[in-house]
N, C-alpha and C positions, 0 to 999 in steps of 0.2 A: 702298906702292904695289907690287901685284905685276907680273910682266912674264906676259902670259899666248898662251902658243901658240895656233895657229889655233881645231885639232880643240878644244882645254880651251874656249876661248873661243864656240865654236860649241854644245858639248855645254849648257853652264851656262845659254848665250838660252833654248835649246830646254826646258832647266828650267824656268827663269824670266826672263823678258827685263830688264834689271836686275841681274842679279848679277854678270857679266862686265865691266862698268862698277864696279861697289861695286869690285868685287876689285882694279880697275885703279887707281881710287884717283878716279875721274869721280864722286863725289857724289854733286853734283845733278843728274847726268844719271841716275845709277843711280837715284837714288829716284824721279826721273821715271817713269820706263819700269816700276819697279813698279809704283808706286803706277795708272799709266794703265792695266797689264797688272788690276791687282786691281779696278779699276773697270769697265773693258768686261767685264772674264772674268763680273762682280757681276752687274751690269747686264744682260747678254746671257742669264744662265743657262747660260751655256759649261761649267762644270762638270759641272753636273745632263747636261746634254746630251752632252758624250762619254762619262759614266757610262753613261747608257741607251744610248747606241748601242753601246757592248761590252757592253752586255748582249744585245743584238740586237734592241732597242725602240729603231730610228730613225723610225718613225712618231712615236712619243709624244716624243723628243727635238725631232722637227722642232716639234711642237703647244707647246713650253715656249719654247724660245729665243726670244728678242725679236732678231729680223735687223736691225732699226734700228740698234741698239747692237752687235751681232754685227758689221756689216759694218767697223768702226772697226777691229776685233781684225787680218785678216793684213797692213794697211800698219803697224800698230802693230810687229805682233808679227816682220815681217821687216826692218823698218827696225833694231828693237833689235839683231836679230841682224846685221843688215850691218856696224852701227854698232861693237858688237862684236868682229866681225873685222878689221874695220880698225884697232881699238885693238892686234891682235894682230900685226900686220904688222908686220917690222924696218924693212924699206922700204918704197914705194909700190910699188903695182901697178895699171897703170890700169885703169879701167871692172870694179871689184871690185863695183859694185852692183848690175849685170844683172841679174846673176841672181838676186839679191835682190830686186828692183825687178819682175823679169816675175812672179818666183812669187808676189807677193805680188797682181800684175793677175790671175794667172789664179786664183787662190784665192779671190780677191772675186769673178772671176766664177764658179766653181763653186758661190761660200757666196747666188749669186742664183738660180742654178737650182736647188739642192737641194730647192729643197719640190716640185717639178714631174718630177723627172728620175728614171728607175726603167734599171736595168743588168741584162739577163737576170734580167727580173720582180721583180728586188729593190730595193728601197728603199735605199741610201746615207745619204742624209738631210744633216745641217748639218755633219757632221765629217767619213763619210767620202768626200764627192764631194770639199770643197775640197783634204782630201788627197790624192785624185787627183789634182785639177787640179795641185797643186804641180811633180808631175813632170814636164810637158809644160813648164809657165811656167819651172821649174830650168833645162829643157832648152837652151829657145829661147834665155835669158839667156846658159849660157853659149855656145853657138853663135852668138849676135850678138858676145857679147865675143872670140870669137876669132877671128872670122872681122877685127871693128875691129883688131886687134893685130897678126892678122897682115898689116892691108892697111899697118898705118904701118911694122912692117917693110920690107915690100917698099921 
């Protein structure tokens, strides 16, 4: 069972969500969250799909992804990583999920507009609008978390 820091534990989700668990010594959680990560990623075409969109064919990304099975991917994929970091914590810190929890609302909401939503003429598509959205949902998260922390302070 390794003991694992925040940033290690945050980097390895972002890998693959699964592995910061294997490493921790969580099992079946870890092969969970693979195994879920390799079934939507399958099922969705997520792969094929950020491939073309760095190619700069987010049109033809949007036309393959199946968004039915896509929308599963950021509660999946942010929860592993919340889940993650909390395995990384010496102690408790409250409301460590926020942020977790908003980016993964507003990336579901981005991954619902992406077939519709054009940014100075340009297409985005299924990868990188919800990557946008992440940074506002990051944002708010943690700005509600500390704004709660500082009120129970006071």
């Amino acid at each position: 069972m390794k003991e694992l820091d925040k940033l290690e534990a945050i980097l390895w989700s972002i890998a693959l969500p699964g592995f910061p668990q294997l490493l921790a010594g969580s099992l079946v959680k870890g092969i969970l969250f693979v195994f879920l990560e390799i079934l939507f990623n399958m099922m969705s075409h997520f792969n094929k799909a950020i491939m073309l969109s760095f190619l700069g064919e987010t049109g033809q990304a949007s036309e393959i992804v199946d968004y039915q099975w896509l929308m599963f991917y950021p509660c999946l994929y942010m929860f592993a990583m919340w889940d993650a970091y909390k395995l990384s914590l010496k102690e408790k810190e409250p409301y460590t999920y926020l942020p977790f929890a908003f980016g993964a609302y507003l990336v579901t909401v981005g991954l619902m507009y992406a077939p519709k939503v054009y940014l100075f003429n340009l297409f985005p598509g299924p990868v990188f609008l919800p990557i946008l959205a992440l940074l506002p949902g990051l944002g708010i998260g943690f700005l509600i978390r500390s704004l709660i922390v500082q009120k129970k302070v006071d």
